[in-house]
VOZA-710867 format. One line per field, with one value per residue (C-alpha): y, x, z; residue number from 1. Coordinates in steps of 0.2 Angstrom, whole numbers. Each point is the difference from the previous one (the first is absolute). Example, Ala and Ser with C-alpha at 12.3 -4.5 7.8 and 13.67 -1.06 7.14 Angstrom:
2
Y	c(-22,17);
X	c(62,6);
Z	c(39,-3);
nr	c(1,2);
This chain:
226
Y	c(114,-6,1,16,-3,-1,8,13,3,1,12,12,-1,2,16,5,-2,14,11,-3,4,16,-5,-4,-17,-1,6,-2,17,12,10,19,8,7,-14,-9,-14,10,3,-7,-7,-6,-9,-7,-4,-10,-11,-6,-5,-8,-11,-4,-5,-11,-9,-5,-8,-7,-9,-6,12,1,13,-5,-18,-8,-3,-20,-11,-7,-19,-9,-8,-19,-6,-17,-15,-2,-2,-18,4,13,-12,-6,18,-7,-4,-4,15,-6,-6,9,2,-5,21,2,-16,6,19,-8,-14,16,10,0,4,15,-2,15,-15,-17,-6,-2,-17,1,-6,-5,-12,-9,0,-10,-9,-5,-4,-11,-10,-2,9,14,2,13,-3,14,9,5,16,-13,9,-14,0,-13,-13,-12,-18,-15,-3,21,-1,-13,10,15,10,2,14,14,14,16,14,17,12,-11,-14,-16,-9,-13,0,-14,2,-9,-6,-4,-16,5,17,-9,-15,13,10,-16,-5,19,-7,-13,12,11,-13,-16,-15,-15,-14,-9,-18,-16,16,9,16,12,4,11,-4,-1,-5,-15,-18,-10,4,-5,14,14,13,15,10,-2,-17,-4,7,-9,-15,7,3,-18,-8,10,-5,-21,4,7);
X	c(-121,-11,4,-4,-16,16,-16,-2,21,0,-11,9,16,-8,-7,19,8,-11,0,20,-2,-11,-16,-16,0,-17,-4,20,0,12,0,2,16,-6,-5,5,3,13,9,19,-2,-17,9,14,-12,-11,12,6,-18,1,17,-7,-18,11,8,-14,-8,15,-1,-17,-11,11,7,17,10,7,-10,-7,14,-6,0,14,-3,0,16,1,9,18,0,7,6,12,11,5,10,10,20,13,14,9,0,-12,-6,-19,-5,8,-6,-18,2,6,-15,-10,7,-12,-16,-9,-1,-14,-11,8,4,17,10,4,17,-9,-8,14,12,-18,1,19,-2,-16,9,15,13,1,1,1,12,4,20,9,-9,-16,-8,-10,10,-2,12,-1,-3,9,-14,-1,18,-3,-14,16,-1,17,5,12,9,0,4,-9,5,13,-13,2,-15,-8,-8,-12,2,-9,11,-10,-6,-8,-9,-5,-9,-9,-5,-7,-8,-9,-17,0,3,-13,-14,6,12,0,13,12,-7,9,8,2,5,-12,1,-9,-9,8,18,9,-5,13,16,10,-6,4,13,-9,7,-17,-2,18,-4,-14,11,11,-12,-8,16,2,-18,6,14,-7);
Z	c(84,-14,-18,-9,-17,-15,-11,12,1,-19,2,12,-8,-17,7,8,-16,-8,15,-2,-18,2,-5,8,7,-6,-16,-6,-7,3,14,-2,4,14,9,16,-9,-10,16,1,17,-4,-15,9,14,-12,-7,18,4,-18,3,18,-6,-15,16,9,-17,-4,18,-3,9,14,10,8,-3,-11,-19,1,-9,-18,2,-10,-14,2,-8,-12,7,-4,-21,-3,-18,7,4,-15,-1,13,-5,11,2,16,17,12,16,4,-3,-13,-10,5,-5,-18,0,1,-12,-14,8,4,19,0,-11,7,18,0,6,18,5,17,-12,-10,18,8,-14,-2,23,-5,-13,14,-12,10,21,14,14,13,-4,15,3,1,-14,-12,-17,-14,-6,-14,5,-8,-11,-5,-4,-11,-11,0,14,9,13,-2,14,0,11,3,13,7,3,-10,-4,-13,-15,-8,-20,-13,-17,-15,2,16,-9,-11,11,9,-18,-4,17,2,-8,15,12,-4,-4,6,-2,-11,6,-15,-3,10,12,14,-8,-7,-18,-11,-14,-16,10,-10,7,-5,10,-18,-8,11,-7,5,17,9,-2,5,19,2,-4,11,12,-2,4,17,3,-2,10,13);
nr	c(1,2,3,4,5,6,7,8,9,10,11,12,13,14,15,16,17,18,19,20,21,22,23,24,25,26,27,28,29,30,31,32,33,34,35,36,37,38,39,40,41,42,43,44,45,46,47,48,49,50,51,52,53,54,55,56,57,58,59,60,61,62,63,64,65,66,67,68,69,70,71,72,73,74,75,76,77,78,79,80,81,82,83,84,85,86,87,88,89,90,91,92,93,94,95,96,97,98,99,100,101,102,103,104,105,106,107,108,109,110,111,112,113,114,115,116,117,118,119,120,121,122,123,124,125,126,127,128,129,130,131,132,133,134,135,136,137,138,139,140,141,142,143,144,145,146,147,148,149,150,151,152,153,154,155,156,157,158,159,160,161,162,163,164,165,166,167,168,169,170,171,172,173,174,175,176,177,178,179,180,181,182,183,184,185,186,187,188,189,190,191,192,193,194,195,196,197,198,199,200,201,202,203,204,205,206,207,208,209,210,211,212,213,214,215,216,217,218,219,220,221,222,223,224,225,226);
């Protein structure tokens, strides 16, 4: 069915709402007590016309379905400068880091950080790996390299099933803090290396104190000895 003229459904439920209200749709003057319009059951009558006429203008013109879904708004790329609210706390798995990566942003404004996207990330870099368990489900484990940026497995048990656990220590948050930029827009490699570094990471491997650059030293040396 096509839709209903919105003018003309103003209209008609403009002229309900005075019948409703005892007067004459027309003129909006109170109608005498005597009138039709004055009637209980025309009354109530009216104001179901009125609710049902609301309805179909509410959808749009149209009678029946669902009314059309208001686009969404387009939300802002990932804020960059939210993650300098990021502190370490403790040891986490993957979800957990991410959930607290996206913390301080308003995820009705701002797409938030996709887990999908730092474990692609952490696989591409060949710090993290997927292997089949012995129910052949994919999981992933941390390679030799990942565990020399601070990831490290841990077991647990649920519902009389033991299973395991990658976590990330500080040093490893905080490497993939500092790489999130590059994910998001690109990589940029560490002169004379094979490892990737971020811009603003210490060059000269005598002057690294800070936990982030001590995994990628870490991580440097597996690279040489592999």
């Amino acid at each position: 069915m096509e839709s209903i003229d919105l003018n003309r459904l103003k209209t008609a439920i403009t002229y309900a709402e005075r019948i409703a209200d005892g007067k004459n749709p027309v003129t909006n003057a109170p109608a005498r007590e005597e009138d039709v319009i004055n009637n209980p059951n025309v009354i109530r009558c009216m104001f179901f016309i009125r609710d049902v006429l609301r309805q179909v203008y509410d959808n749009g013109g149209r009678v029946g379905g669902k009314p059309p879904k208001a686009p969404k708004p387009e939300r802002k790329p990932f804020p960059l400068e939210a993650l300098a609210a990021f502190s370490y706390r403790q040891d986490l798995g993957i979800s957990a880091l991410v959930q607290q990566i996206n913390e301080p942003i308003d995820q009705a404004e701002y797409e938030p950080l996709q887990r999908t996207a730092v474990s692609n990330w952490l696989e591409a870099e060949g710090l993290l790996t997927r292997v089949p368990d012995a129910d052949g489900r994919r999981v992933s484990r941390p390679t030799d390299r990942g565990r020399a940026a601070g990831l490290y497995l841990i077991d647990r048990n649920y519902d009389d099933r033991s299973y395991s656990v990658v976590m990330y220590g500080r040093e490893a948050q905080e490497m993939i803090v500092s790489r999130i930029p590059e994910m998001l827009s690109g990589r940029r490699k560490a002169p004379g290396s094979g490892v990737e570094r971020p811009e603003g990471f210490l060059s000269d491997p005598g002057t690294i104190s800070d936990p982030v650059n001590r995994a990628y030293q870490r991580l440097g040396s597996a690279i040489i000895g592999e």
